[in-house]
C-alpha positions as CSV (number, residue, x, y, z in Angstrom):
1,X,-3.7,0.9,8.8
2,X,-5.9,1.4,11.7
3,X,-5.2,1.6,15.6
4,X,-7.5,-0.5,17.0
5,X,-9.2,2.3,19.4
6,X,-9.8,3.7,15.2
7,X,-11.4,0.4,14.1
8,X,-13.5,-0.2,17.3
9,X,-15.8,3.1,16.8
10,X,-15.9,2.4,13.6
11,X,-17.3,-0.7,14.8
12,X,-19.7,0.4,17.6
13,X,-17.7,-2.4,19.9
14,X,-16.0,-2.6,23.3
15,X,-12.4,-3.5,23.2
16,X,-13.3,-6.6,25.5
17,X,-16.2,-7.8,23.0
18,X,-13.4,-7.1,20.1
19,X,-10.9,-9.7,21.8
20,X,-14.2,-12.0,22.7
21,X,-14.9,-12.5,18.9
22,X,-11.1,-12.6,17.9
23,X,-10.5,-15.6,20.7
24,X,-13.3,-17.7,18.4
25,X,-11.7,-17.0,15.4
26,X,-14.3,-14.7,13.9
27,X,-12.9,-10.8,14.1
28,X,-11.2,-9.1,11.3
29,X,-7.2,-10.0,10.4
30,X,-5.0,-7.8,12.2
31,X,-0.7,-7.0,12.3
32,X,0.8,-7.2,15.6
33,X,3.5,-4.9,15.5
34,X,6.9,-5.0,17.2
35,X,5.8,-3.2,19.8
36,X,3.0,-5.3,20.7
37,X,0.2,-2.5,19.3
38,X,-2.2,-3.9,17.4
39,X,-3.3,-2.6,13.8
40,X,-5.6,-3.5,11.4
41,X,-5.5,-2.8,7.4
42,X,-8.4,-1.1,6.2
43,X,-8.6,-3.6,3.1
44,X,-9.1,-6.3,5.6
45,X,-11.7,-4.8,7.9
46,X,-14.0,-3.6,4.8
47,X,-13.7,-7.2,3.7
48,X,-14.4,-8.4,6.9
49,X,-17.5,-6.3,7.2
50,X,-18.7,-7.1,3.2
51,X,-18.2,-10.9,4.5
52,X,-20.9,-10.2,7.4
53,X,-23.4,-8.0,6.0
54,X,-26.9,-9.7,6.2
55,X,-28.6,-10.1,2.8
56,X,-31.6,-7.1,2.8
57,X,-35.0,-9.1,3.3
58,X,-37.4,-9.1,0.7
């Protein structure tokens, strides 16, 4: 599972544009854990990102 500092430069995004997309329902599933620290499987983001990649143009 990745911190979410982890999964955010693996995304090239800001922590605010991050929460942005996650408010309209459009980031990648994540685990809120106990302690309130956020965490996102790797399964899910790589699905996530397969789910958003733009078809190559012809």
């Amino acid at each position: 599972m990745l911190k979410l500092p982890e999964a955010l430069t693996e995304l090239n995004m800001s922590r605010a544009a991050f929460y942005r997309m996650r408010a309209r329902g459009l980031g990648p599933r994540i685990v809120k854990l106990p302690n309130g620290q956020l965490r996102i499987r790797r399964a899910d983001l790589d699905t996530w990102l397969a789910d958003h990649e733009e078809a190559p143009a012809a």
